[in-house]
C-alpha positions as CSV (number, residue, x, y, z in Angstrom):
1,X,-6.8,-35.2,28.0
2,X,-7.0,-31.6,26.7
3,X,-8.9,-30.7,29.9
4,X,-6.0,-32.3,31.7
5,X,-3.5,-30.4,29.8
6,X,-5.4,-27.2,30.3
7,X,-5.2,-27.9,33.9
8,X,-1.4,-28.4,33.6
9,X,-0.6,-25.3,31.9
10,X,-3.2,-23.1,32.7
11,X,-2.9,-19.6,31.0
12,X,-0.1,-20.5,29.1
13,X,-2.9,-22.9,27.0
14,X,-5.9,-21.9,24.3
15,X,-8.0,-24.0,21.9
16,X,-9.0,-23.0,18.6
17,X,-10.3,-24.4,15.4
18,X,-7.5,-23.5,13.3
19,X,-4.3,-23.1,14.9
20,X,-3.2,-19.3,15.3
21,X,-0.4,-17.9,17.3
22,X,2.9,-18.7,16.1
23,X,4.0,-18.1,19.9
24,X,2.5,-21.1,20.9
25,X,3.6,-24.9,19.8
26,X,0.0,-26.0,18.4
27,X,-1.2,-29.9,18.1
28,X,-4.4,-31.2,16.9
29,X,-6.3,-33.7,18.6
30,X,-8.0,-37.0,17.5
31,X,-11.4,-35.2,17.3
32,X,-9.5,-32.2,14.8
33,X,-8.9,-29.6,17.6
34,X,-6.2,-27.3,17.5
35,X,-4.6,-26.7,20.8
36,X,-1.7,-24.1,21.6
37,X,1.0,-24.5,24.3
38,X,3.1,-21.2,24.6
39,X,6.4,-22.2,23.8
40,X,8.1,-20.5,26.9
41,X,5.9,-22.7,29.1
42,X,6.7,-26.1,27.7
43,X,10.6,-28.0,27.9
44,X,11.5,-29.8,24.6
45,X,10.9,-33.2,26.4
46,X,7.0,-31.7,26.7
47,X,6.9,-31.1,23.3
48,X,8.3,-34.7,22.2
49,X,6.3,-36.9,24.7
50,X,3.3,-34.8,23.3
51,X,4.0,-35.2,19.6
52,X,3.4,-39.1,20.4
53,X,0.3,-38.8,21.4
54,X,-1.1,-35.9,19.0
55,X,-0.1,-34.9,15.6
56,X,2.3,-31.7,15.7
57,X,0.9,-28.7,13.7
58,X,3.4,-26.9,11.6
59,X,2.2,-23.7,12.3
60,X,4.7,-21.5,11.5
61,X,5.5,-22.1,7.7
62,X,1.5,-22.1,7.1
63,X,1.0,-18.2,9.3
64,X,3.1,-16.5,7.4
65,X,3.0,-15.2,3.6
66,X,6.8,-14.7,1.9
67,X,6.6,-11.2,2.3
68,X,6.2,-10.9,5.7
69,X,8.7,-13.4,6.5
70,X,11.1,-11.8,4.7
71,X,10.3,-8.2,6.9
72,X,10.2,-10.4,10.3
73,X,13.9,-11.4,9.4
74,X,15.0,-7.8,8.1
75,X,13.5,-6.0,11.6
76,X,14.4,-8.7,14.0
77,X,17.6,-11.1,13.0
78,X,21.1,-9.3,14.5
79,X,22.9,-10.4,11.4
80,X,23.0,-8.6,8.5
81,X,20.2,-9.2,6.2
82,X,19.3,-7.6,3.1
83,X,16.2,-5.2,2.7
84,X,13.0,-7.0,1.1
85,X,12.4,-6.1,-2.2
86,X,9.1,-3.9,-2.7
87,X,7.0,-1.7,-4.9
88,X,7.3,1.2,-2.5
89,X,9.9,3.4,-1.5
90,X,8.8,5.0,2.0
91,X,7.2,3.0,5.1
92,X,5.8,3.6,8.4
93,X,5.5,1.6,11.5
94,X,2.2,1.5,13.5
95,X,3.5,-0.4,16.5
96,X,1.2,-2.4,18.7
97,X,0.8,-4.5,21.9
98,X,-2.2,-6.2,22.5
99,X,-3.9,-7.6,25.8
100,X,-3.5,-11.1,24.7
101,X,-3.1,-13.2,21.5
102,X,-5.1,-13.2,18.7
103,X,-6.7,-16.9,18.4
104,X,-8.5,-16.3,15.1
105,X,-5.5,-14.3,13.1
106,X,-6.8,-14.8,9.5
107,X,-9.5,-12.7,10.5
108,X,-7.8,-9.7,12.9
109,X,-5.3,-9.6,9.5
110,X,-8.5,-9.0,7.5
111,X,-9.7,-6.7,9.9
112,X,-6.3,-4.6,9.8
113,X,-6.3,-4.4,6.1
114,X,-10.0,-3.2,6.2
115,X,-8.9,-0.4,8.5
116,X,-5.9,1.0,7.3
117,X,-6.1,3.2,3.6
118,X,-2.8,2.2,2.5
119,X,-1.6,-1.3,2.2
120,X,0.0,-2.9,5.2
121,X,2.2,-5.8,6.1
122,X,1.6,-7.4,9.5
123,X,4.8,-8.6,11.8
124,X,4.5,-10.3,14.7
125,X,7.6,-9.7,17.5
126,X,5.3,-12.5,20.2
127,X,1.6,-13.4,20.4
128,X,1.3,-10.0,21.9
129,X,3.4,-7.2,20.2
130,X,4.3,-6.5,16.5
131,X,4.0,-3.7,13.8
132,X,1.6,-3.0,11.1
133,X,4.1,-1.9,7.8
134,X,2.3,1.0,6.1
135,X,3.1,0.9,2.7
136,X,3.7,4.7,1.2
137,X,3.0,4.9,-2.0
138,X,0.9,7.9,-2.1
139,X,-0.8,10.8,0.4
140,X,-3.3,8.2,1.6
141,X,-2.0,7.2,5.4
142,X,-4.2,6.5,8.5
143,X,-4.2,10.3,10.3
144,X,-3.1,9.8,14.5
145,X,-6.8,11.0,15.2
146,X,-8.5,8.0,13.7
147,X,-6.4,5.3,15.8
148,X,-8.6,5.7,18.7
149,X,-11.5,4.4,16.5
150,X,-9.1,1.2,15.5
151,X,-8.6,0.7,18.9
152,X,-12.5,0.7,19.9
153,X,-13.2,-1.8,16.5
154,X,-11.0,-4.1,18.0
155,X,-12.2,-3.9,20.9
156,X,-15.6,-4.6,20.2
157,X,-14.5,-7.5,17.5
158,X,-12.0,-9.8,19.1
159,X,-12.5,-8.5,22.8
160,X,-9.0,-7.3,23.2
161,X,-7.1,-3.9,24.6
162,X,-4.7,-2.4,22.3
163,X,-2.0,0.2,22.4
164,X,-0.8,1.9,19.2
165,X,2.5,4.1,18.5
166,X,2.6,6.0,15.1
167,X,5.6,6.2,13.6
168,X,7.6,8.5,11.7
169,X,7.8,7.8,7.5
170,X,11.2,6.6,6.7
171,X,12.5,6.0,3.1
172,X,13.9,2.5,2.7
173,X,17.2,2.8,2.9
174,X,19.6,0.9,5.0
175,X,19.4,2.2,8.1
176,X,16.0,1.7,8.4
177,X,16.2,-1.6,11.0
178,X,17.8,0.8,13.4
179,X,15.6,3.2,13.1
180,X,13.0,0.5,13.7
181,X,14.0,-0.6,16.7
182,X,14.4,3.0,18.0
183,X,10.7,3.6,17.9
184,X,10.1,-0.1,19.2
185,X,12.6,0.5,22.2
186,X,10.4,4.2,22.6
187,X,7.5,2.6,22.6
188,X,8.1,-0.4,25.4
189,X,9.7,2.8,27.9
190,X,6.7,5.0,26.9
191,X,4.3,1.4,27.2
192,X,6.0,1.2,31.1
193,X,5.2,4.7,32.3
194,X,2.3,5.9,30.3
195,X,0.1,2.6,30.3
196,X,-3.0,3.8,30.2
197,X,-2.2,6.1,27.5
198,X,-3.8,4.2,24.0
199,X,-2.5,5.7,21.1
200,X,1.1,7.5,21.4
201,X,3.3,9.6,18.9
202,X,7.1,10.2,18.5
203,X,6.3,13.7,20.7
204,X,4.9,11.1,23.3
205,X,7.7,9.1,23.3
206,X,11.4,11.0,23.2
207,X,11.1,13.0,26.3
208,X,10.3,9.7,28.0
209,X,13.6,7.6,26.2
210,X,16.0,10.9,26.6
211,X,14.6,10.7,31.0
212,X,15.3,7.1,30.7
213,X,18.5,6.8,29.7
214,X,19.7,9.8,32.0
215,X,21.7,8.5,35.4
216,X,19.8,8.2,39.3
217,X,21.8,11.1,40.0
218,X,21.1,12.9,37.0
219,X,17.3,12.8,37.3
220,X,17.6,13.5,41.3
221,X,18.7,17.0,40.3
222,X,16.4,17.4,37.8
223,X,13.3,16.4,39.7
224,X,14.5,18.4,42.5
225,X,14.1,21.7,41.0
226,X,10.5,21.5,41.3
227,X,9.8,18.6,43.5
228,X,10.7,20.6,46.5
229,X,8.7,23.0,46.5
230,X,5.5,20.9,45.3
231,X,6.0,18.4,47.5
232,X,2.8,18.3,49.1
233,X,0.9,19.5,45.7
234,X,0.9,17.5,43.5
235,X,-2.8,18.2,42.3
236,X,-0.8,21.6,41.1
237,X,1.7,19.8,39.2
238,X,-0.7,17.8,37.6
239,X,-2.4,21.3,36.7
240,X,0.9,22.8,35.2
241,X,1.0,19.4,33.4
242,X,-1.6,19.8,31.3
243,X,-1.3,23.4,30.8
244,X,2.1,22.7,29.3
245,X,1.0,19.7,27.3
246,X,-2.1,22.0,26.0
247,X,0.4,24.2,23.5
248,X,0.6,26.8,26.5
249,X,-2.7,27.9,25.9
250,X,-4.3,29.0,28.8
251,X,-8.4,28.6,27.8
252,X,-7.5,25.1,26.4
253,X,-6.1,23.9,29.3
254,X,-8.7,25.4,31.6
255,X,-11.5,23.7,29.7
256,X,-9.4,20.3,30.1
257,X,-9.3,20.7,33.7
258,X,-12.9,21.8,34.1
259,X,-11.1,25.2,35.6
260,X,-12.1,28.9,35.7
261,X,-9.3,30.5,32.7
262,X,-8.4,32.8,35.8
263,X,-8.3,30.4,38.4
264,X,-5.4,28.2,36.0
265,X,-3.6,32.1,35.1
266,X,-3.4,31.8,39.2
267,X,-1.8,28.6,39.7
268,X,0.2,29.6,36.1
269,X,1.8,32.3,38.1
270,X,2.4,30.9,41.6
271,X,4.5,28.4,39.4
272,X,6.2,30.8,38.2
273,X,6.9,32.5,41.6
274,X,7.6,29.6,43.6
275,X,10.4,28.2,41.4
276,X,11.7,30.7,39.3
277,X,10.7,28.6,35.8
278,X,8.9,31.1,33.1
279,X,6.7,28.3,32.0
280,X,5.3,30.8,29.3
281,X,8.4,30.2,27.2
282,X,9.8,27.2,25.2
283,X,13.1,27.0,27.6
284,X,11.0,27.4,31.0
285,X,8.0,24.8,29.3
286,X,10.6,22.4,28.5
287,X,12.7,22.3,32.0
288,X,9.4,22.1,33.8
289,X,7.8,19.2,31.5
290,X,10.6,17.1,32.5
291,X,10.6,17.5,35.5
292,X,7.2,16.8,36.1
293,X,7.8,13.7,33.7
294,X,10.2,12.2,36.5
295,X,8.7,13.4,39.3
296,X,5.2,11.6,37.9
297,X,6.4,8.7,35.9
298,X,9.9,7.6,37.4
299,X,9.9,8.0,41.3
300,X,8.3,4.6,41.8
301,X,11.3,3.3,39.5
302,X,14.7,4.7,39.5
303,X,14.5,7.7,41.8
């Protein structure tokens, strides 16, 4: 039978020993094996032919403790709900989306504690996507740099890919759901045109959220300025790309590139000459970042 049902519903289907995702409806079989259906892949008639023939697991009032139950309804119900008591005053949010849901969770929330230096509550959004709560109670917070190395431990433990945004530290306060679901909004954009990026941060993010929610015509114009005269290069783009994402430094971004310093200082100026944009100062560096931005992330989208 659960070969059957595996055949039925395919991917949307995973055994474990203990139950797991609360994404999925989970049942337990005559011979004491749990067995997940994910709960957009299954009509309620599924669910109540198959709660005759195996026993239903409660899954969801077992998963989750009373503390982050009460921060899944404070970040995700529309109505107004109060802020969870706590010990601590300030919080980040560690966002995350992982490649595919986490069978054995009692053990990826051990792993989570283990790595983070402050305390942290885990949310889950889907079997895919929630935040890690960083409880700030004192200087001791994960640093951006050391992300990577979460991201390769997970990797290596519960054969998953993961992509992290770092978020700002807020003080609780009551604005603090919308400022939640600013970053989580930030992140999915970022998440759709910067996929292969691994860890992000809020400098990461905005430009992408302020190009997004610009009009077609809007980001035609903008796009143009340089996208007309780069046309056909855009390994040069690319180039400028990472000399403005490199602080403007011209021996950083040349050793990033595996480029002779003058050989970039060449391309720095044709730039220059060829649309008019002083990439050397803030104004200049920030008209041709977006630009680029579009041109690279958005003309297979809206443009």
């Amino acid at each position: 039978m659960i070969e059957k049902l595996k055949n039925l519903y395919k991917d949307s289907f995973i055994v474990s020993n203990s139950g797991g995702d609360p994404s999925y409806i989970w049942f337990i079989s005559d011979t004491g094996i749990h067995f997940g259906i994910k709960k957009d892949a299954i009509s309620e008639k599924e669910v109540v032919l198959l709660s005759t023939l195996f026993e239903f697991y409660e899954l969801e009032s077992n998963a989750q403790t009373t503390e982050q139950s009460l921060w899944s309804q404070f970040l995700f119900t529309t109505e107004a709900t109060d802020i969870p008591q706590s010990a601590f005053n300030r919080c980040r949010f560690v966002h995350f989306k992982i490649s595919k849901p986490i069978i054995d969770l009692q053990n990826f929330e051990l792993a989570v504690k283990a790595l983070f230096p402050s305390e942290v509550i885990i949310v889950w959004e889907n079997g895919q996507q929630g935040t890690f709560i960083e409880k700030i109670n004192q200087d001791s917070m994960i640093e951006y740099n050391n992300l990577e190395d979460v991201i390769e431990i997970f990797a290596s433990d519960f054969y998953i890919d993961v992509h992290l945004f770092l978020g700002n530290v807020y003080e609780i306060t009551s604005n603090l759901q919308s400022k939640f679901h600013f970053e989580r909004n930030g992140f999915n954009i970022a998440f759709k045109y910067l996929h292969k990026q691994r860890v992000f941060s809020l400098q990461d993010i905005i430009p992408l959220v302020i190009l997004e929610s610009i009009d077609k015509s809007s980001k035609n114009d903008i796009s143009f300025i340089i996208e007309e005269t780069f046309n056909e290069e855009k390994e040069q783009l690319e180039t400028i790309k990472v000399f403005l994402e490199s602080n403007l430094n011209v021996t950083l971004a040349a050793k990033k590139l595996y480029m002779h310093r003058n050989s970039l200082q060449y391309r720095i100026d044709k730039f220059i000459e060829k649309t008019g944009i002083d990439i050397k100062n803030f104004n200049g560096a920030v008209t041709a970042y977006l630009s680029i931005l579009l041109i690279k992330h958005f003309e297979d989208s809206d443009l």
